[in-house]
C-alpha positions as CSV (number, residue, x, y, z in Angstrom):
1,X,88.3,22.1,156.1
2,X,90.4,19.4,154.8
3,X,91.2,19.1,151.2
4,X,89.2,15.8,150.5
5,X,86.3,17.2,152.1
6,X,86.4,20.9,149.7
7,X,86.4,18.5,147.0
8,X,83.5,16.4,147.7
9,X,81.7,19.5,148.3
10,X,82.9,20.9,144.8
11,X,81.4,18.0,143.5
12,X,78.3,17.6,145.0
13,X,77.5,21.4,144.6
14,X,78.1,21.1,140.8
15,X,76.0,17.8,140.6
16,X,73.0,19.8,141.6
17,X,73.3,22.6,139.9
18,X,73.3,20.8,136.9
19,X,70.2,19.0,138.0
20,X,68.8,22.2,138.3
21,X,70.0,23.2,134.8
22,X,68.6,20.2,133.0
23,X,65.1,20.4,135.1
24,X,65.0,24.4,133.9
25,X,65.9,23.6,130.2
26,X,62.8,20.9,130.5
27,X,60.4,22.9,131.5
28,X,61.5,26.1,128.6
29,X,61.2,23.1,126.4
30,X,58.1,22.2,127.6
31,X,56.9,25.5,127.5
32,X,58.0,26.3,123.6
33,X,56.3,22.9,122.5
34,X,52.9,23.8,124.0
35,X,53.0,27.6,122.8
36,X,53.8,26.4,119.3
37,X,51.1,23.7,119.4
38,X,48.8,25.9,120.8
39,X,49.7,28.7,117.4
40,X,49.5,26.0,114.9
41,X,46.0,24.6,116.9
42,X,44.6,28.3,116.4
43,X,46.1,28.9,112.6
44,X,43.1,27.2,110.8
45,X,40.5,29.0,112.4
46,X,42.6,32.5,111.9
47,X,43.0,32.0,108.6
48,X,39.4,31.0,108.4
49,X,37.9,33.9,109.8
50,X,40.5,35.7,107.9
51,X,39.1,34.4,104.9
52,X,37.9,36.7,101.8
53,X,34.4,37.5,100.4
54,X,35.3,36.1,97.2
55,X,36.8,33.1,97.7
56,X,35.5,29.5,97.3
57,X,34.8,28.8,100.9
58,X,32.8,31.5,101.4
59,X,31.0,31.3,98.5
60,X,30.3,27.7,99.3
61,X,28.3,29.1,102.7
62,X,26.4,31.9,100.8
63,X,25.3,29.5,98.0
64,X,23.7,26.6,100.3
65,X,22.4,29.4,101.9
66,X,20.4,30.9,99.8
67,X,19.9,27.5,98.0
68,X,17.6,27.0,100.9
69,X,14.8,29.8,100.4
70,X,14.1,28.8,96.7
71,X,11.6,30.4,94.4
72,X,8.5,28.9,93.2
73,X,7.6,29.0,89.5
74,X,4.7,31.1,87.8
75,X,3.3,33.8,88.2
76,X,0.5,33.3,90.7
77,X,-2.1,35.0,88.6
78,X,-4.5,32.2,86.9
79,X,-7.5,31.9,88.0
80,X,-10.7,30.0,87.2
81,X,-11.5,26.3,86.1
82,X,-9.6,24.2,84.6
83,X,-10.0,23.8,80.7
84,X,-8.5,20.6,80.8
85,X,-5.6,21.7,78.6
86,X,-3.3,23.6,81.1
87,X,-5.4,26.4,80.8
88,X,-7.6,28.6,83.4
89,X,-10.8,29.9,82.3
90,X,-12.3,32.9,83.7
91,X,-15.1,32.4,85.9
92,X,-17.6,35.4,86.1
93,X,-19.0,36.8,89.1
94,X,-22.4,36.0,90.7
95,X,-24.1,39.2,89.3
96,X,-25.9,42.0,91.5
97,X,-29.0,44.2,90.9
98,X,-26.5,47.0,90.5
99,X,-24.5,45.0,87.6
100,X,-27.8,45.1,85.6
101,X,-29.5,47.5,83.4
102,X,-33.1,46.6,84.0
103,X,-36.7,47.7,82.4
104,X,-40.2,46.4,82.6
105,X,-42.8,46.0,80.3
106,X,-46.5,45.1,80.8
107,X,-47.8,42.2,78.5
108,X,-51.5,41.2,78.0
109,X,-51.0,36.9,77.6
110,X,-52.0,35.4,80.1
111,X,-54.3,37.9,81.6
112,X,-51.7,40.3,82.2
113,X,-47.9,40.2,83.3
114,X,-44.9,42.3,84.2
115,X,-41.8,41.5,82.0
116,X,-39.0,41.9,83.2
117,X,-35.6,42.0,81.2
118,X,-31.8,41.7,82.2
119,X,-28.8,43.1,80.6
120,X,-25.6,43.6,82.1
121,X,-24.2,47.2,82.1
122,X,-21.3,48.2,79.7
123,X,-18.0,45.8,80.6
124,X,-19.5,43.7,82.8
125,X,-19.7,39.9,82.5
126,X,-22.1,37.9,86.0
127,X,-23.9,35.3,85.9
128,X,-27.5,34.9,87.1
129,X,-27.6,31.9,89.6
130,X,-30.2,29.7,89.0
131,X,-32.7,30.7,91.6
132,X,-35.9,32.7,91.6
133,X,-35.9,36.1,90.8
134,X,-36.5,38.3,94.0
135,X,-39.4,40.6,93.4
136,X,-41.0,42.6,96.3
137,X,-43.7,44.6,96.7
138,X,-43.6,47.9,98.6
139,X,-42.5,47.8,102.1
140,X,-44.6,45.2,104.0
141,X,-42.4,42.1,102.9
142,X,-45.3,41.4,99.8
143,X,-42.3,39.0,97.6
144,X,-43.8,36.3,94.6
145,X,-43.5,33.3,94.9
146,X,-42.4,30.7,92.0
147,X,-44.6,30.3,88.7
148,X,-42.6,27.0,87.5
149,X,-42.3,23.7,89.2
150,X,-38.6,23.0,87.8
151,X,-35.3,25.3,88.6
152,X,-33.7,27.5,86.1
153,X,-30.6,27.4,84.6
154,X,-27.6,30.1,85.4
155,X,-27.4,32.8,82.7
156,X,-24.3,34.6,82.2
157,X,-25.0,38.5,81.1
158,X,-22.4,40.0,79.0
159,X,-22.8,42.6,76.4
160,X,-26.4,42.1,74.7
161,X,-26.8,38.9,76.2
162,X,-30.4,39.7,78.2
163,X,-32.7,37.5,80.6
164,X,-36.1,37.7,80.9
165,X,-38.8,36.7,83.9
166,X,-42.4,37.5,83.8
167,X,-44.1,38.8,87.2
168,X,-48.0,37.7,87.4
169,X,-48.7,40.4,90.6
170,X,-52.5,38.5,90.9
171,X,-53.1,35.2,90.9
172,X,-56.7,35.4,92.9
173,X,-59.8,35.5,91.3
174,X,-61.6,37.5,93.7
175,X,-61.6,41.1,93.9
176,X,-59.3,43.5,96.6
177,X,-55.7,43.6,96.7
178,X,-53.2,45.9,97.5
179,X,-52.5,49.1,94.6
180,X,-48.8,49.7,93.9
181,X,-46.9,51.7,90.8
182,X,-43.2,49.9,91.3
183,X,-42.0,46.4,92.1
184,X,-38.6,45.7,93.4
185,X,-36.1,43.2,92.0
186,X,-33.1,41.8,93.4
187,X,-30.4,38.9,92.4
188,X,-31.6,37.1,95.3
189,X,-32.4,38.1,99.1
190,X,-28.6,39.2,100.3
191,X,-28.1,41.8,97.3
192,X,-27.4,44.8,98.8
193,X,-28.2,47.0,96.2
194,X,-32.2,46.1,95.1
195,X,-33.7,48.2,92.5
196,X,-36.9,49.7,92.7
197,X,-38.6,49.1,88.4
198,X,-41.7,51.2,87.9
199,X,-44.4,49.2,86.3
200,X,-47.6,51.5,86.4
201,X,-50.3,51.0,88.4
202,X,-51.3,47.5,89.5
203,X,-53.1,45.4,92.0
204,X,-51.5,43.2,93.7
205,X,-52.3,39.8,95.9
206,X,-50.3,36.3,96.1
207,X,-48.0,37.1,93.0
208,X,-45.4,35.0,91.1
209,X,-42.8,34.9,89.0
210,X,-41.0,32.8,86.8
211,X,-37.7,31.6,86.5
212,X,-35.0,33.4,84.4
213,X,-34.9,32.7,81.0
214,X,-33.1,33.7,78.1
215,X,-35.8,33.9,75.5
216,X,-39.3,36.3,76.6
217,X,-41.9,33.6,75.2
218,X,-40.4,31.1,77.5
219,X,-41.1,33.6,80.4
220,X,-44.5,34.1,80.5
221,X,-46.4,32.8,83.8
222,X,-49.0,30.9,84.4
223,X,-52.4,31.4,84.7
């Protein structure tokens, strides 16, 4: 090989392997910038995730979290109707025949009647709807009907607080009837718990009664 020719070669040879150099040192560049981009890409949410209980960003997301649920004021417990001052006031319950002490007593006005009084039994407060008394006779579905033309009035029963309704068990003039020795009362015709009153011996055919009331000369049916 002539000299001129080793030369060229020389030359040539070290042309390309510095190309090769420089394309090498591109790409480790290359490589370096996109691994450190990558690291610094990655940092916030490390350090993030890394972050402590106690500091402010974390206490930022518990607070609006439980910010949320809330609580609502009072206590949940009044009841009744309004007093119109803020206030609730109790409202009693609709009584039942086993809320009541009850006793009978028969009166001669009027050509005979059953009174009946009502007293509620020791710490209880109801109120008598104002409706007719239920009062049956034995088992045969015998009930009076009403003595009064006008509705009552709702009594409420606490401590010696009493109601009264008179029972007329014969309104007919003519003779025959049925015989019984006990009547039975009731706070209307869904109380479970009807007590049977005993009243003597009386005869009885289309009775009434009246209304409850809260004084006995206003309960006295009539004739």
């Amino acid at each position: 090989m002539s000299g001129n020719r080793r030369k060229a070669l020389l030359v040539s040879t070290a042309v390309a392997c510095g190309a090769l150099l420089m394309t090498a040192c591109q790409d480790t560049d290359a490589a370096a910038g996109a691994g450190a981009a990558q690291g610094s890409a990655s940092a916030p949410a490390a350090a993030g995730a890394a972050a402590p209980s106690g500091s402010p960003a974390a206490g930022a997301s518990k607070g609006s979290g439980t910010a949320g649920k809330g609580t609502q004021g009072g206590t949940g417990t009044g009841t009744g109707a309004d007093s119109g001052n803020g206030e609730k006031k109790p409202v009693g319950q609709v009584c039942g025949a086993n809320d009541i002490s009850w006793s009978t007593k028969s009166e001669t006005q009027a050509g005979g009647y059953i009174l009946i009084t009502a007293k509620a039994k020791a710490g209880i407060t109801c109120v008598l709807p104002a409706a007719l008394p239920t009062v049956a006779f034995g088992s045969d579905g015998t009930q009076a009907g009403p003595a009064e033309q006008a509705a009552g009035k709702q009594i409420t029963l606490t401590g010696n607080t009493a109601a009264y309704a008179g029972v007329n068990p014969k309104t007919t003039k003519a003779n025959g009837g049925k015989e019984f020795n006990s009547i039975i009362v009731a706070v209307g015709d869904n109380d479970p718990n009807p007590e049977s009153l005993p009243v003597g011996t009386i005869t009885v055919d289309k009775p009434v009664v009246t209304n409850w009331h809260t004084s006995a000369k206003d309960a006295v049916p009539a004739v």
